[in-house]
N, C-alpha and C positions, 0 to 999 in steps of 0.2 A: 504494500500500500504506500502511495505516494502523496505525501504534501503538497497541495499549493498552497502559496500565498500571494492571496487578492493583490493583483496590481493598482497602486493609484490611479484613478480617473484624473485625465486632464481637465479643467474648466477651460470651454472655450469664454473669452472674455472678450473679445474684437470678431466684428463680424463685418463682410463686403457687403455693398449695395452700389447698385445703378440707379440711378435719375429714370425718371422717363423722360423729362425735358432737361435737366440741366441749371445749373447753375452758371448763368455770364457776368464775367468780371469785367470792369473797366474797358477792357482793351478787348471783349470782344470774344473772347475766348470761352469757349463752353466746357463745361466740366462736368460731369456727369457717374464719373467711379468716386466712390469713398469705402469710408470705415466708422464705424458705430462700436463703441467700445459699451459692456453693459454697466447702468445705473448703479451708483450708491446710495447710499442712505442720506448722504451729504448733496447727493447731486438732486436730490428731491427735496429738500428741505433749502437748501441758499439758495434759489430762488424767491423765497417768499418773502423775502428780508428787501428783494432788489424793490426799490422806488417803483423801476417801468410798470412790473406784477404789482402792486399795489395800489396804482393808478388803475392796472388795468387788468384783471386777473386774465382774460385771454392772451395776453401774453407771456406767460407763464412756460407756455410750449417753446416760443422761440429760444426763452434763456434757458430750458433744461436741456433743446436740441444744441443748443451751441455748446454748451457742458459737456455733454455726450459723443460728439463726431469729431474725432481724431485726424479725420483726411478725407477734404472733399478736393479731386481731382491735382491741379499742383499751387492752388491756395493756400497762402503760408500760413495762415492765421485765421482761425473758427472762430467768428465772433458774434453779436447777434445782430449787426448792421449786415452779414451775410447771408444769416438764417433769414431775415426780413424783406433782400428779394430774390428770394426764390419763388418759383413759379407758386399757384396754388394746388395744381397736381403734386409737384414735389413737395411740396411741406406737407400735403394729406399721406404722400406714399410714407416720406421719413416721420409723423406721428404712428402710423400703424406699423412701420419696423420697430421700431422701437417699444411699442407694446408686446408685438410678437418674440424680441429675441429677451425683456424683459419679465417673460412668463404673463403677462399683463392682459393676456389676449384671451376671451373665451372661444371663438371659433378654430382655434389650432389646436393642435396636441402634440407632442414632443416623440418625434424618432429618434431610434439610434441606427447608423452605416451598417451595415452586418459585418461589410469588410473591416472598417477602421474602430467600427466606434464611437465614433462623431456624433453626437445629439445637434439635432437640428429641427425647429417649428416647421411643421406640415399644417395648413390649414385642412381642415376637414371636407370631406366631399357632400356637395349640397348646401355649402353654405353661403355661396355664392349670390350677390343679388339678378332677381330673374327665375330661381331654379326655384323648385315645386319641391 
């Protein structure tokens, strides 16, 4: 009889995402790949401290999104005068990633790769707007 012993599970903690339109900067340039690192406790909470979220509590999103995304395309600097123009398709897609790789989501449910192991949100089938 042979022992194992349980390997550590990695935490994925950074995740990629595409725009569907993109983010343009100044000069023109579209950007459209990033990174989404997941939420702390901290990154939900100092928001609500910021002036802008007290003025205006629906902006609350832009300062948590701007806390949270690590790399959007070759933008040196995530800020929330960034988060503020982006398209409105992109700001709905990046609030619903961010609930999804946040656990935050009720229409997904969390796989694992068979090959690797990898946990990753699967939305659920049917949950679509439209479907019956």
């Amino acid at each position: 009889m042979t022992d194992t012993v349980p390997t550590a599970s990695r935490l994925q903690t950074e995740f990629t995402f595409e725009l569907p339109h993109g983010y343009v900067d100044s000069d023109s340039v579209v950007h459209k790949e990033g990174s989404m690192r997941l939420a702390t406790a901290q990154d939900e909470l100092s928001p609500l401290i910021d002036q802008r979220v007290r003025e205006n509590p629906a902006y609350l999103g832009v300062v948590l999104l701007s806390l949270v995304i690590t790399r959007l395309g070759t933008v040196p600097h995530i800020h929330a005068g960034v988060i503020e123009k982006l398209f409105a398709t992109d700001l709905a897609y990046l609030q619903g990633f961010y609930r999804t790789i946040n656990g935050l989501s009720d229409d997904c449910e969390t796989v694992a790769c068979p090959a690797c192991g990898t946990r990753f949100a699967l939305p659920d089938s049917g949950s679509g707007l439209g479907e019956s």
